[in-house]
Backbone bond lengths (Angstrom), bond angles and torsions (degrees), N, CA, C in turn:
res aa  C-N    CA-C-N  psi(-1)  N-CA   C-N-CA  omega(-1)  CA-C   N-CA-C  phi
1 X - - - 1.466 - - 1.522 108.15 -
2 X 1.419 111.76 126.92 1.288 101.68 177.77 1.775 111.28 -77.18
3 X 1.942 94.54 156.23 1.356 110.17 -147.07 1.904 93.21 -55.01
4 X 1.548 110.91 -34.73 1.880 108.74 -163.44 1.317 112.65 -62.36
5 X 1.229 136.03 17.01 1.225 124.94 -163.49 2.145 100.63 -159.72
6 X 1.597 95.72 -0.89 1.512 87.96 -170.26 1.414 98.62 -92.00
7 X 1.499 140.27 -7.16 1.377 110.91 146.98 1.414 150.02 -57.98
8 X 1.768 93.82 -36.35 1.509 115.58 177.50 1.626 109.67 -76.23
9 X 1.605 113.03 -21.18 1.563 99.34 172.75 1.478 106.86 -103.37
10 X 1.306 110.73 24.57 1.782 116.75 135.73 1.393 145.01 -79.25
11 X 1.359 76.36 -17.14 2.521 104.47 -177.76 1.744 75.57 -76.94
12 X 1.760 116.20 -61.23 1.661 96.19 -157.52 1.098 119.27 -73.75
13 X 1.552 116.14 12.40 1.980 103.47 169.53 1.207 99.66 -123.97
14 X 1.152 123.40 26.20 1.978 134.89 147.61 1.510 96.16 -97.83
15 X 1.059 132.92 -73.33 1.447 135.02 161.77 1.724 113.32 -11.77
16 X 1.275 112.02 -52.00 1.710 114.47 -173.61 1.780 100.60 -60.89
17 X 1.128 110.25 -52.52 1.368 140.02 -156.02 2.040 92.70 -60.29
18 X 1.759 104.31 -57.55 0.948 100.99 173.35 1.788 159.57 -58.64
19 X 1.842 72.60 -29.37 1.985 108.25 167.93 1.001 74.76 -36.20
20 X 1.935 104.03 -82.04 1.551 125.25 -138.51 1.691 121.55 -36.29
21 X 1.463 106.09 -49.43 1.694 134.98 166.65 1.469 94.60 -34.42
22 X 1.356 124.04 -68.17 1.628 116.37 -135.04 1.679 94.07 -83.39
23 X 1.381 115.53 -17.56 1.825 97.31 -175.36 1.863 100.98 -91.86
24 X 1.463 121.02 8.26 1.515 116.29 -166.87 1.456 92.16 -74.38
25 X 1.077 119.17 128.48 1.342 159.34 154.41 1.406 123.90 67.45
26 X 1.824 82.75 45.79 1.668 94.02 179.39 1.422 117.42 -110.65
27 X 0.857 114.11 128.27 1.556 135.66 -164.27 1.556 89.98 -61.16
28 X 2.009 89.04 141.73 1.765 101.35 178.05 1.442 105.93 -69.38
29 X 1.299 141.65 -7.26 1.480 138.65 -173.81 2.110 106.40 -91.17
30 X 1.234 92.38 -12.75 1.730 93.17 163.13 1.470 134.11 -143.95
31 X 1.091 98.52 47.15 1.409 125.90 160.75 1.620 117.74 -84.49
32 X 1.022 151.42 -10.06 1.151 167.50 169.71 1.766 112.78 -128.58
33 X 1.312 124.64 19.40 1.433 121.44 169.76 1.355 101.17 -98.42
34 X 1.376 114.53 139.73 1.257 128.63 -155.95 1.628 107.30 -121.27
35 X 1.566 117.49 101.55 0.917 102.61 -166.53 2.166 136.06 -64.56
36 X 1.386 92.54 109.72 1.512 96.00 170.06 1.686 89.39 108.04
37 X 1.226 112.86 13.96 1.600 116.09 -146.77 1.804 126.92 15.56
38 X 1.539 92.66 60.59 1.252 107.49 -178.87 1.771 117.00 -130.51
39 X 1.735 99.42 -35.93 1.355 98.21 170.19 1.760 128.59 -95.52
40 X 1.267 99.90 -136.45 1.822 83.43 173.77 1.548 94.21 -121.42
41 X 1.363 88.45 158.28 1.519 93.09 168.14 1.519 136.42 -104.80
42 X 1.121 140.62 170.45 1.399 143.50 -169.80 1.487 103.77 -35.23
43 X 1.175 138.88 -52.98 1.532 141.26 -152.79 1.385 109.91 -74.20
44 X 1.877 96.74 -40.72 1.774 126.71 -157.37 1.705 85.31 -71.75
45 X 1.744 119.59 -55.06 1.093 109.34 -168.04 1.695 113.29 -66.48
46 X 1.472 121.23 -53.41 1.132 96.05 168.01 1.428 156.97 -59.92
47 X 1.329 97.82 -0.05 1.275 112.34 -176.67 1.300 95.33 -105.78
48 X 1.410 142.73 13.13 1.091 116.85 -176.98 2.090 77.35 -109.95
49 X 1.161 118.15 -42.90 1.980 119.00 -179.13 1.356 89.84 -54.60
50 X 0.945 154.66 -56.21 1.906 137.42 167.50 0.932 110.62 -35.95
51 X 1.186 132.07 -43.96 1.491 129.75 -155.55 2.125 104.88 -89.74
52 X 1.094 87.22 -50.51 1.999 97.10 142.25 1.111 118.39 -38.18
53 X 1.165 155.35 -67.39 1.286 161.90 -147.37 1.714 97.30 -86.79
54 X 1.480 100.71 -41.60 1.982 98.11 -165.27 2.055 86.87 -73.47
55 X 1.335 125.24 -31.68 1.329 128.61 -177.12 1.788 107.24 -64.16
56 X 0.947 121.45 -83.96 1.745 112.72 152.14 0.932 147.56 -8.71
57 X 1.404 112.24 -35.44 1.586 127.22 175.53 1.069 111.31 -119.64
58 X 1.408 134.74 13.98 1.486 147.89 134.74 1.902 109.79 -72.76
59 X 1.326 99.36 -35.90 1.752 105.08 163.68 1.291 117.26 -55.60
60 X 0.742 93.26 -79.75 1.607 116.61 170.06 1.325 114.61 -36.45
61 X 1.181 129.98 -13.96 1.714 129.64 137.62 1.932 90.45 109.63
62 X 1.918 121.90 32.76 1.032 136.11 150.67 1.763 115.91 -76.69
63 X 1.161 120.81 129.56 1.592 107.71 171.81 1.891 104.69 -116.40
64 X 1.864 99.12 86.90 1.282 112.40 153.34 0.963 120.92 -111.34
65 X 1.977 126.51 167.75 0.970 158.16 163.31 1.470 134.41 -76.74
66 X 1.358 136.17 106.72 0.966 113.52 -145.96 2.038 84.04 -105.73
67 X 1.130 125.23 122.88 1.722 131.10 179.12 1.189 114.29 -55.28
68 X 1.328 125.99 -26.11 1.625 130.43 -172.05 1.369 112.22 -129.76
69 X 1.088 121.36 44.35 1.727 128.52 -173.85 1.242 120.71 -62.84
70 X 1.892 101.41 -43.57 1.238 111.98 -175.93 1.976 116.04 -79.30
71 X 0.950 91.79 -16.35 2.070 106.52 163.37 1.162 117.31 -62.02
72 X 1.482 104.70 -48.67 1.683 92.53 -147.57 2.059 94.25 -127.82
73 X 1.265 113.46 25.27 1.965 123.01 -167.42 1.791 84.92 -74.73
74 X 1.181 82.62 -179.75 1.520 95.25 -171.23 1.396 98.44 -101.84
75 X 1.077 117.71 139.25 1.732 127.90 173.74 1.519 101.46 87.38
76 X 1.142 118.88 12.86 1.784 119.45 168.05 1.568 107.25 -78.85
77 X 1.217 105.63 133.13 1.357 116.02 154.31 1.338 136.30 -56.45
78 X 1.565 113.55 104.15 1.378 97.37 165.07 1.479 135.07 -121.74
79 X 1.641 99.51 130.86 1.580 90.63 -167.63 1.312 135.59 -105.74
80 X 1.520 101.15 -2.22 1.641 125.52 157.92 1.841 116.33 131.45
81 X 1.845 91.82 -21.89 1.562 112.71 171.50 1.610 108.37 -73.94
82 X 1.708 132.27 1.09 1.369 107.80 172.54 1.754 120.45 -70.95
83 X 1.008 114.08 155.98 1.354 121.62 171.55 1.569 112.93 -100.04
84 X 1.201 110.50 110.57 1.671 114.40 -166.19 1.133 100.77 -90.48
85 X 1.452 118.96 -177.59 1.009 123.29 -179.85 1.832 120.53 -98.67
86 X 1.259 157.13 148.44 1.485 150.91 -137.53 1.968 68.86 -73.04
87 X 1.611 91.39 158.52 1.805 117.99 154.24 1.164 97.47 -55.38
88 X 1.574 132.46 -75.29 1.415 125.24 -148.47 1.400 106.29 -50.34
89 X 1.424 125.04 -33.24 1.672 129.73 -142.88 1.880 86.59 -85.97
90 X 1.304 104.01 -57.10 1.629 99.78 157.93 1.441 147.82 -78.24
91 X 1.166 101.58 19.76 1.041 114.68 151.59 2.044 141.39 -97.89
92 X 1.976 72.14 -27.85 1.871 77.55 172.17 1.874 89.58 -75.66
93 X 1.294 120.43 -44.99 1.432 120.62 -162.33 1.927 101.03 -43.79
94 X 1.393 117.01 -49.58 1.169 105.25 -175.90 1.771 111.52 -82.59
95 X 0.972 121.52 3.70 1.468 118.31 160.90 1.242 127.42 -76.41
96 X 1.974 101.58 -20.51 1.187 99.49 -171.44 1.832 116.51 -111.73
97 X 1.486 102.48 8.30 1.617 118.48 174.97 1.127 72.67 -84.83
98 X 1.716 139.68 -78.91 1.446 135.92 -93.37 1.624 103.35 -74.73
99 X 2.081 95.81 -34.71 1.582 120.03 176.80 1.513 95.61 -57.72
100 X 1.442 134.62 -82.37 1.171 136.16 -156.46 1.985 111.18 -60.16
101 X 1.567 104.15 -4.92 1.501 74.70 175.12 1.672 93.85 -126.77
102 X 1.571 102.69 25.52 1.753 91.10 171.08 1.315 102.70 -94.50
103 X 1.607 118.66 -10.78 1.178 146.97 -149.16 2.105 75.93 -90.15
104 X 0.765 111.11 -102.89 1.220 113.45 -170.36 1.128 144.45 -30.66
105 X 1.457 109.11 -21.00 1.309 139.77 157.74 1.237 108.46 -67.22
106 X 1.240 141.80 -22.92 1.280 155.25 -170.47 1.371 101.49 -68.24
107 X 1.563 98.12 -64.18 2.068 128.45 -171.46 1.301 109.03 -64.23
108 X 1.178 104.80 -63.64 1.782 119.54 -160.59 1.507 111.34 -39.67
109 X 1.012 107.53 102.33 1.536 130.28 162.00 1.790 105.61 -23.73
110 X 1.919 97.87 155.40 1.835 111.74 160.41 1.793 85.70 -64.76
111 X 0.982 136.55 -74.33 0.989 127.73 -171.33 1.318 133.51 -23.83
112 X 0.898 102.42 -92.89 1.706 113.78 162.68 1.720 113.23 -14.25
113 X 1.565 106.62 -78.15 1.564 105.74 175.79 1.888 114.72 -52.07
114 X 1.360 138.03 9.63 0.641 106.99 -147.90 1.667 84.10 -137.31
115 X 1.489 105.39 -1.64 1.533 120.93 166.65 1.832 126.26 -77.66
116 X 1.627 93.34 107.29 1.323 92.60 -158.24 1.833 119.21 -34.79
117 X 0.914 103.85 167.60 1.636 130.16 -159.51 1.856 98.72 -89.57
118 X 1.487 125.33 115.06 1.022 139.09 168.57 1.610 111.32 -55.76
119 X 1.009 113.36 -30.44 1.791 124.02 -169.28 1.451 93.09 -123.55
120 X 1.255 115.74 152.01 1.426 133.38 167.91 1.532 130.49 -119.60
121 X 1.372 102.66 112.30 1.638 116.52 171.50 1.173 115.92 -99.52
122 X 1.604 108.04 167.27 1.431 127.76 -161.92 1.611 91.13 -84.21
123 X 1.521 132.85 57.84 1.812 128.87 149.82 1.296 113.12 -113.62
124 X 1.240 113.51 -175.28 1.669 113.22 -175.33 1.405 107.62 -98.44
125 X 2.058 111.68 -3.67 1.119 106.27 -168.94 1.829 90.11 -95.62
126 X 1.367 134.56 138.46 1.441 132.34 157.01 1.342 93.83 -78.63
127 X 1.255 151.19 -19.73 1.320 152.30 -164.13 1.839 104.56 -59.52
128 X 1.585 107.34 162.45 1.436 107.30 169.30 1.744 106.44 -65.42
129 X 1.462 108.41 -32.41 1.628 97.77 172.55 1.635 113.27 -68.62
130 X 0.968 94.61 -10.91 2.125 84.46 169.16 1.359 105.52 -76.88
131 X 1.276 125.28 -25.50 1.450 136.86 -140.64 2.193 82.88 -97.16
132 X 1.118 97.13 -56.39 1.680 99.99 177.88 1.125 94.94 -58.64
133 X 0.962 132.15 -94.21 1.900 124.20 -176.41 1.553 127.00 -8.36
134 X 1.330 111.42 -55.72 1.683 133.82 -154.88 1.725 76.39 -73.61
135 X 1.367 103.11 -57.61 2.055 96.87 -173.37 1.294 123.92 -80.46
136 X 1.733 119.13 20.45 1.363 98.77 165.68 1.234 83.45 -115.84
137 X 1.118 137.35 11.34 1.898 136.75 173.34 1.639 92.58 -84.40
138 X 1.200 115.20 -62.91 1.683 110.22 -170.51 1.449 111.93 -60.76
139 X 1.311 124.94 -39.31 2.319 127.17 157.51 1.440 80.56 -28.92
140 X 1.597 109.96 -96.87 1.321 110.04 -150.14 0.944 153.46 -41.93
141 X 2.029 99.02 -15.43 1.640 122.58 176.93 1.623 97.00 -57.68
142 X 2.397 95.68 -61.66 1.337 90.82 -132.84 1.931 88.48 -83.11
143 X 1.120 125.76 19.59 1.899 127.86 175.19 1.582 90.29 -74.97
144 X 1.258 117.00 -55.90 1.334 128.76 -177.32 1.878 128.77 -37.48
145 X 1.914 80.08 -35.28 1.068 68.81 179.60 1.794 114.25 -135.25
146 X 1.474 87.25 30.29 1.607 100.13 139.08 1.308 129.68 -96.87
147 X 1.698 132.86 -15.84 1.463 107.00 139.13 1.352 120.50 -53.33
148 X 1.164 124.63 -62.78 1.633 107.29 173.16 1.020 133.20 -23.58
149 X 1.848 130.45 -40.68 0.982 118.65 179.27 1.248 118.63 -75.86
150 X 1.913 98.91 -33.92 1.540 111.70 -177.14 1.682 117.98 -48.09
151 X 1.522 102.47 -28.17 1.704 102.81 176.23 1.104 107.35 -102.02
152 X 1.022 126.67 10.38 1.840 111.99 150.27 0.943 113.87 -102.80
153 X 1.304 117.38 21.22 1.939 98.36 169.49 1.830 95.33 -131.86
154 X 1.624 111.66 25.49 1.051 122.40 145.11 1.560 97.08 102.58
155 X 1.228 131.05 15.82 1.376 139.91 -169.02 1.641 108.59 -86.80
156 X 1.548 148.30 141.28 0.893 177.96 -173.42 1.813 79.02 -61.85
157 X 1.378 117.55 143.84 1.745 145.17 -175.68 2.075 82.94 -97.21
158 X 1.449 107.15 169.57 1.268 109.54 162.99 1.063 129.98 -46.54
């Protein structure tokens, strides 16, 4: 792994670890409760950090599909009537980006990361390494703020 990017693809295998944390021992009846029914809920957020990962590793010069794009995209509405898809089904789904873009992170050339960035985030790098950066900042927002939700619906903090 090249050295510019082997800290930040250390946030995403603290990040894996963390998904995993925030659904432990939360009942399938509140996984989709939305707190105040105003914010998102546990499922909405993870499925929207999957849907991150399939965006990244399409950067990263992967050509996947992400199955639930239109659920969990950014700037979608949610009003509590979507029908998600089962945990398990998203859960193998994020086992199986998380492999293919740790996988790549592995490969990916100085080069490569260093080819400006098709999409633009708020870093100083336009580079694909801004692009790795900008998305282990956005995991961490929305991880962040699935403990939050996790303790308002009465769930145990880390």
């Amino acid at each position: 792994m090249h050295v510019s990017i082997q800290a930040v693809a250390d946030i995403f295998g603290v990040n894996n670890q963390l998904v995993e944390m925030a659904f432990k021992g939360v009942e399938d009846s509140d996984v989709n409760v939305r707190p105040e029914n105003k914010g998102n809920s546990l499922q909405w957020l993870a499925g929207h950090i999957i849907g991150s990962r399939y965006m990244l590793a399409n950067i990263l010069g992967l050509d996947v599909s992400y199955p639930w794009e239109e659920l969990f995209n950014r700037g979608v509405k949610v009003t509590g009537d979507e029908s998600y898809p089962p945990l398990d089904d998203m859960k193998k789904v994020w086992a199986e980006i998380t492999a293919q873009l740790t996988d790549r992170m592995e490969t990916i050339t100085e080069e490569e990361l260093d080819e400006e960035c098709r999409l633009k985030f708020p870093t100083s790098y336009k580079t694909k390494v801004g692009a790795v950066s900008f998305f282990a900042l956005h995991e961490c927002y929305h991880i962040g703020q699935m403990f939050y939700v996790r303790r308002m619906l009465g769930y145990s903090g880390i």
